[in-house]
N, C-alpha and C positions, 0 to 999 in steps of 0.2 A: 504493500500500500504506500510505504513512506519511497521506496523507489521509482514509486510511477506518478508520485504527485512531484519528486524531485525532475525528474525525464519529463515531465509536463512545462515543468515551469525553465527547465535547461532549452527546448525547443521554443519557450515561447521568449525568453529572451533571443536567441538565435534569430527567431523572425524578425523582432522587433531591430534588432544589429541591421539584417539585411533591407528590411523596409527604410533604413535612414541612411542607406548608404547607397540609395538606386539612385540618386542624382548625380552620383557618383559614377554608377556601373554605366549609366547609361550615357554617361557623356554632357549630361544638362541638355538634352534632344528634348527642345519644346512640345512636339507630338506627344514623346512618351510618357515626358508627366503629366502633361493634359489626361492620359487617358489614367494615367498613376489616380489625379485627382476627384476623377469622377467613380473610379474604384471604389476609394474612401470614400465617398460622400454616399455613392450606393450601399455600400456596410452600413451607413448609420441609419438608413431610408427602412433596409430588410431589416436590422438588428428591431427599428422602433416596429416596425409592422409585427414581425415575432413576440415584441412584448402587446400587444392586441389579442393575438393566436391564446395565447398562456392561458386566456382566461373564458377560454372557448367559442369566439368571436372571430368571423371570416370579412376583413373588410377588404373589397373588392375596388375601395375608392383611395387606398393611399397616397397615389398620387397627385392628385387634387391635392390634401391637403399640405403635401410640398407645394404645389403650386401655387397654394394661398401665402404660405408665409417664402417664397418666391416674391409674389408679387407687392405682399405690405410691403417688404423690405427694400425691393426695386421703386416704389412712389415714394415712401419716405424718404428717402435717399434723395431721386431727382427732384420732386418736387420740393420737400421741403428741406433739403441741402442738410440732413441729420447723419451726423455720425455712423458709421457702418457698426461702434459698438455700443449705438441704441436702438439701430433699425433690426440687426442680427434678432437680440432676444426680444424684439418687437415682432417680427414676424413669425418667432415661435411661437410667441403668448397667441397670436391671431388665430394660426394654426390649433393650438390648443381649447381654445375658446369656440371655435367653430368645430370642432369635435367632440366638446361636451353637448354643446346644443342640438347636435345631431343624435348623440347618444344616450340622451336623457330620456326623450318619448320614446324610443325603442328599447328602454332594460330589456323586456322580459321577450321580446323578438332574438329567436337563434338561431344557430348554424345558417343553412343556407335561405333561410327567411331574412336574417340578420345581411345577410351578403347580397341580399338583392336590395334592400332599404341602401346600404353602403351605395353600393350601384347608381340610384338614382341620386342621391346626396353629393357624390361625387362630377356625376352629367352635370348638376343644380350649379355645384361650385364654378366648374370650366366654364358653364352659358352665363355663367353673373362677372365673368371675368371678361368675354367676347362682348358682355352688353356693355358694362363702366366702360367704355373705349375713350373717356375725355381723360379716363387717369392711366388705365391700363394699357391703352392702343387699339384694344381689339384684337380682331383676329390677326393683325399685321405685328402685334407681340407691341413688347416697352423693349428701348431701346436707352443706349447712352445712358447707364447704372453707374455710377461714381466706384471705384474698384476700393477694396480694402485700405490701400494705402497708395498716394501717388506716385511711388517710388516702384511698387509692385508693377505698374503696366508697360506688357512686354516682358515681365519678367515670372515663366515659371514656378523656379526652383522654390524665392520665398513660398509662397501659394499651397506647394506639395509640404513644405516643414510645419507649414500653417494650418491647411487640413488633418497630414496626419496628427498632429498634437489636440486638435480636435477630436477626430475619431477615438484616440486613445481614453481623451477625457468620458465622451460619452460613452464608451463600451464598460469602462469603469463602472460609472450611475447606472447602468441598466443593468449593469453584472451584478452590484448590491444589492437595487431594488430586488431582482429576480430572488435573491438567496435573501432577502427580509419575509417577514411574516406576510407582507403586503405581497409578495411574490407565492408564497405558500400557500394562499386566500387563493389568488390567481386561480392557482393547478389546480384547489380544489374542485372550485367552480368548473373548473372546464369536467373534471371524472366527476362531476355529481352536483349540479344545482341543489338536488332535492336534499341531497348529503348534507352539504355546506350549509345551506340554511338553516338546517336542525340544530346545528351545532354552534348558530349564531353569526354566521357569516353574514351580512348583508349584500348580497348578490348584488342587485341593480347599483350601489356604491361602487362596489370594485370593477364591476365592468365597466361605471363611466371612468371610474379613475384610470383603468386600464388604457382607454381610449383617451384621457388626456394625456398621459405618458405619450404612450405613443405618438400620438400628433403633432403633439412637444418636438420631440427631437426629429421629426420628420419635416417642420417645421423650418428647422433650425436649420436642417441639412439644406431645403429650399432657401433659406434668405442667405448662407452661404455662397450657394451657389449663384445668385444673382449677381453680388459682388463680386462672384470670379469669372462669370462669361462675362456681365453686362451688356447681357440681352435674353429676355424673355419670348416663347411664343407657347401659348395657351395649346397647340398639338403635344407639347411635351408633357401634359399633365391630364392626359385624357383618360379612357376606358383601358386601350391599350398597355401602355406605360404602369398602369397599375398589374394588370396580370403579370406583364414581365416581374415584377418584386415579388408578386407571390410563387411565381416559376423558380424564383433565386432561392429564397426560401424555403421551398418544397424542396427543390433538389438538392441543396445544401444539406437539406435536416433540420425541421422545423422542433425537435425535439431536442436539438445540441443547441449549449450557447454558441458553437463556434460553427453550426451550420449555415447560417446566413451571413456569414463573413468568408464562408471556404464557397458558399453559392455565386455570392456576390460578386468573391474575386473574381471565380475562374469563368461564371457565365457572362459577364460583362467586360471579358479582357477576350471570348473570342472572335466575336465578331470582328474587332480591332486587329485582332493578329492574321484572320484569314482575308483582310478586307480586300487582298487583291484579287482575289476569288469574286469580287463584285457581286451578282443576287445572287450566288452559290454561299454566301457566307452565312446566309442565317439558318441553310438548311445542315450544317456543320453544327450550329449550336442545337438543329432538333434531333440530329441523330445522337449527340451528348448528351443530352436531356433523355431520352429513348433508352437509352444504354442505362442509367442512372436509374431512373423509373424501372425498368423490368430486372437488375443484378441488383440494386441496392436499395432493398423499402425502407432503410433508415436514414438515407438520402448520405451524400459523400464525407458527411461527416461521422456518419456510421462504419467506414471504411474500416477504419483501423478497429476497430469492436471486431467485425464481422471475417478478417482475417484474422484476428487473433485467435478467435472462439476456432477459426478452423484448423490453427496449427496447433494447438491445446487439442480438438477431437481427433487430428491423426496422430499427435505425439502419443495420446491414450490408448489407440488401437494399436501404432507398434507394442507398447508395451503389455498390453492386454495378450497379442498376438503371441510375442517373447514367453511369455510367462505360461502360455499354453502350449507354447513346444517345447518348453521346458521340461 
């Protein structure tokens, strides 16, 4: 036990060494930490959507609600010339706020009843973002977003030490909450409304709290993100865009903390890598996806469980074997 929690934490420094040294590996090549950066920012997107999941809740609308605290963060900024580090947790809180009001008339709406409500909450968000077109732009997006810092533009490298020191922060807060009591409430709920409630859990609380959490940092990831393209368009936050997070997350392993940051990575770094494959490249991420889904139902964070368990059952059968021709 104490060797495989040390081998855990040896590998997870390892990562971390090499994730701070790819500006390095890769030469400071502007493409590849663009795609570095949206990496990160997707982990925090899937990680907050997975904390929604925990508590038995399918929202089909995530990424709207990037889009919302996207777009506060992109008006405050231009229009009203605010600080990137008031409009950041300004368009979290937005994000967040618009997810409890979504999620407060439907507590007692679930599974895939709960994901269809998402569904159209999500349409609702994108068509109030294409209507506001005096502040948003419309369907022609918001443009010309004031970047993080004016020394940043043009410049990668800051941007990637920037996010990843982000990401890192928020995987922290979600990795605690998860492992608080407030996280335990979660699981319950998701194995057993009828459970949890007997025992005094107040269901309809934790699931909206659920869905503020999560909104939160999805939020966050959105007004991020505004400040580092500095340009929006309302296609990026639509029906689509959201299945993709739930796709990262399924196949990752919505049941691992570290499934939606091994989904994240790898499904949102192929398309990039195969791009020169041109419309051959997405059918690359379905035959990954295919492969995942029918070998691995604990999705690729299951990976190493699931080879373990099977070099453990043939090391048993040698010795089983051994010991009968003995």
């Amino acid at each position: 036990m104490l060797e495989s929690r040390w081998s855990k934490l040896a590998g997870l420094l390892l990562l971390l060494v090499i994730l701070f040294l790819v500006p390095v590996i890769v030469g400071g090549r502007p493409y590849v930490l663009h795609v570095g950066v949206m990496v990160l920012l997707n982990i925090i997107m899937v990680s907050s959507l997975r904390t929604i999941f925990l508590s038995g809740q399918i929202s089909v609308a995530h990424a709207a609600f990037v889009g919302c605290g996207a777009y506060f963060a992109g008006v405050l900024a231009k229009q009203f010339a605010l600080a990137p580090w008031i409009t950041i947790p300004a368009g979290a809180i937005m994000a967040m706020v618009l997810g409890v009001l979504l999620g407060i008339p439907f507590t007692r709406v679930r599974a895939i009843y709960f994901a269809m409500v998402s569904l159209f909450g999500g349409i609702f968000l994108v068509d109030l973002i294409r209507v506001a077109r005096t502040w948003t732009g419309g369907g022609t997006g918001l443009s010309k977003i004031p970047p993080l810092a004016q020394s940043f533009v043009g410049q990668k490298v800051p941007y990637y030490y920037c996010t990843l020191a982000l990401t890192i922060v928020c995987l922290i807060i979600l990795w605690r909450i998860e492992h608080s009591r407030v996280g335990m409430n979660w699981k319950a709920i998701a194995q057993s409304h009828l459970v949890a409630s007997s025992v005094g859990i107040n269901e309809a609380f934790y699931r909206v709290l659920a869905l503020a959490v999560g909104c939160f940092f999805a939020g966050l990831a959105g007004a991020w993100y505004a400040h580092f393209n500095m340009t929006l368009s309302p296609d990026s936050y639509g029906f689509l865009p959201s299945i993709f997070l739930v796709m990262y997350m399924l196949v990752g392993g919505q049941k691992s903390f570290a499934g939606p940051i091994i989904g994240a990575g790898l499904l949102y770094s192929i398309p990039e890598i195969f791009r020169r494959l041109g419309t051959a490249a997405p059918l690359v991420l379905g035959v990954v996806m295919l492969i995942v889904v029918y070998l691995m139902p604990e999705g690729l964070a299951g990976l190493y469980d699931q080879l373990k368990g099977q070099l453990l059952k043939s090391r048993e059968e040698r010795v089983t074997k051994s010991a009968a021709e003995d």
